[in-house]
C-alpha positions as CSV (number, residue, x, y, z in Angstrom):
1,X,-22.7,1.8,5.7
2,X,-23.7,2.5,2.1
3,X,-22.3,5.9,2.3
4,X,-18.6,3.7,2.5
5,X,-19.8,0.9,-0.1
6,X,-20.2,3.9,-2.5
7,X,-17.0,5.4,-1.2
8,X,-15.2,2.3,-2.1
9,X,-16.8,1.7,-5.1
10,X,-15.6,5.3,-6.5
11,X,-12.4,5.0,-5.9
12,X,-12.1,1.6,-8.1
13,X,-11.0,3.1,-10.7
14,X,-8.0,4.4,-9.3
15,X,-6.4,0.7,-7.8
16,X,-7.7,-1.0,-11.3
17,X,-5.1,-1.4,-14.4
18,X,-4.2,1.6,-15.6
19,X,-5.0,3.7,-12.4
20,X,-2.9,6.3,-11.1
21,X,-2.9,3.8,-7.6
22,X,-2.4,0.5,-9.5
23,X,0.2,-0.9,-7.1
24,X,-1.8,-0.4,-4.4
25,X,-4.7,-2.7,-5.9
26,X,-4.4,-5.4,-3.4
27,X,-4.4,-3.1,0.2
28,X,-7.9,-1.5,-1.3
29,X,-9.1,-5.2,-2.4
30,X,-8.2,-6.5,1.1
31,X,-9.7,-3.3,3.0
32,X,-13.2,-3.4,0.5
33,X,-12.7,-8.2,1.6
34,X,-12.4,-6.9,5.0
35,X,-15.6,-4.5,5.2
36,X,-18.1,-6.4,2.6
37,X,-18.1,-10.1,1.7
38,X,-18.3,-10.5,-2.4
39,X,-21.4,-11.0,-4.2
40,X,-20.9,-14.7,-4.8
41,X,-20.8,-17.3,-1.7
42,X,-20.3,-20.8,-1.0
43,X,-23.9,-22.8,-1.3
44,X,-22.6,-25.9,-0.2
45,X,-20.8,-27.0,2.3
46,X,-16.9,-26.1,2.1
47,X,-16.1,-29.2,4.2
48,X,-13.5,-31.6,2.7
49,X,-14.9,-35.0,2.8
50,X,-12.2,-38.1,3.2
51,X,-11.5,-40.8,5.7
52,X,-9.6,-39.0,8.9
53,X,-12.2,-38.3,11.3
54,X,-12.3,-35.8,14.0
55,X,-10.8,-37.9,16.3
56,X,-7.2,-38.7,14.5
57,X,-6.7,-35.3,13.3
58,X,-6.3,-34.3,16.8
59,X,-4.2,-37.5,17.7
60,X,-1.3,-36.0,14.6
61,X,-2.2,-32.3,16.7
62,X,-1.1,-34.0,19.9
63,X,1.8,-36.0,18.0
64,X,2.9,-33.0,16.8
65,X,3.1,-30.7,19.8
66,X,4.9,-33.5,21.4
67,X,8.4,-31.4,20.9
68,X,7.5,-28.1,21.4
69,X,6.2,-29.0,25.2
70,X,9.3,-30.9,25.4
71,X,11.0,-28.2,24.4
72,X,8.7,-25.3,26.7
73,X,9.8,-27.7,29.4
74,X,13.1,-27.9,28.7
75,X,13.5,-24.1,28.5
76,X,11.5,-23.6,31.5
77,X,13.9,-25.3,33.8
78,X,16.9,-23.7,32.2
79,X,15.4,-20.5,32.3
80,X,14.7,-21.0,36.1
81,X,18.4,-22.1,36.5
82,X,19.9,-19.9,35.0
83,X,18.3,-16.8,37.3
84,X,19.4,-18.7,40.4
């Protein structure tokens, strides 16, 4: 693994401003995001703290597939009707 962390850091200089491969600066930070996490990390805890609990987010997640199984229903039967 260090062999492509050296790789990757090499080839920096190529992606950065002024590089021959400038444009393609955010495919080599996304491939080098994808492989390695960055040096600095979350300490804390990245939860948002305010007043919706667990239990009404998933009430508005219910409310809001409401049409779309209304809709999967819908084009379920027509579907079925429609072959017959």
């Amino acid at each position: 693994m260090e062999f492509f962390r050296y790789l990757l850091e090499s080839q920096r200089k190529h992606f950065e401003k002024g590089g021959k491969l400038e444009r393609f600066y955010y495919v080599y930070e996304a491939t080098e995001e994808f492989l390695y996490t960055k040096g600095r990390v979350t300490e804390s805890a990245p939860h948002v703290r305010d007043a919706i609990d667990l239990k009404r987010v998933m009430i508005t997640v219910v409310v809001a597939l409401i049409p779309v199984v209304l809709f999967a229903i819908y084009n379920t039967g027509y579907q079925a009707n429609k072959a017959l």
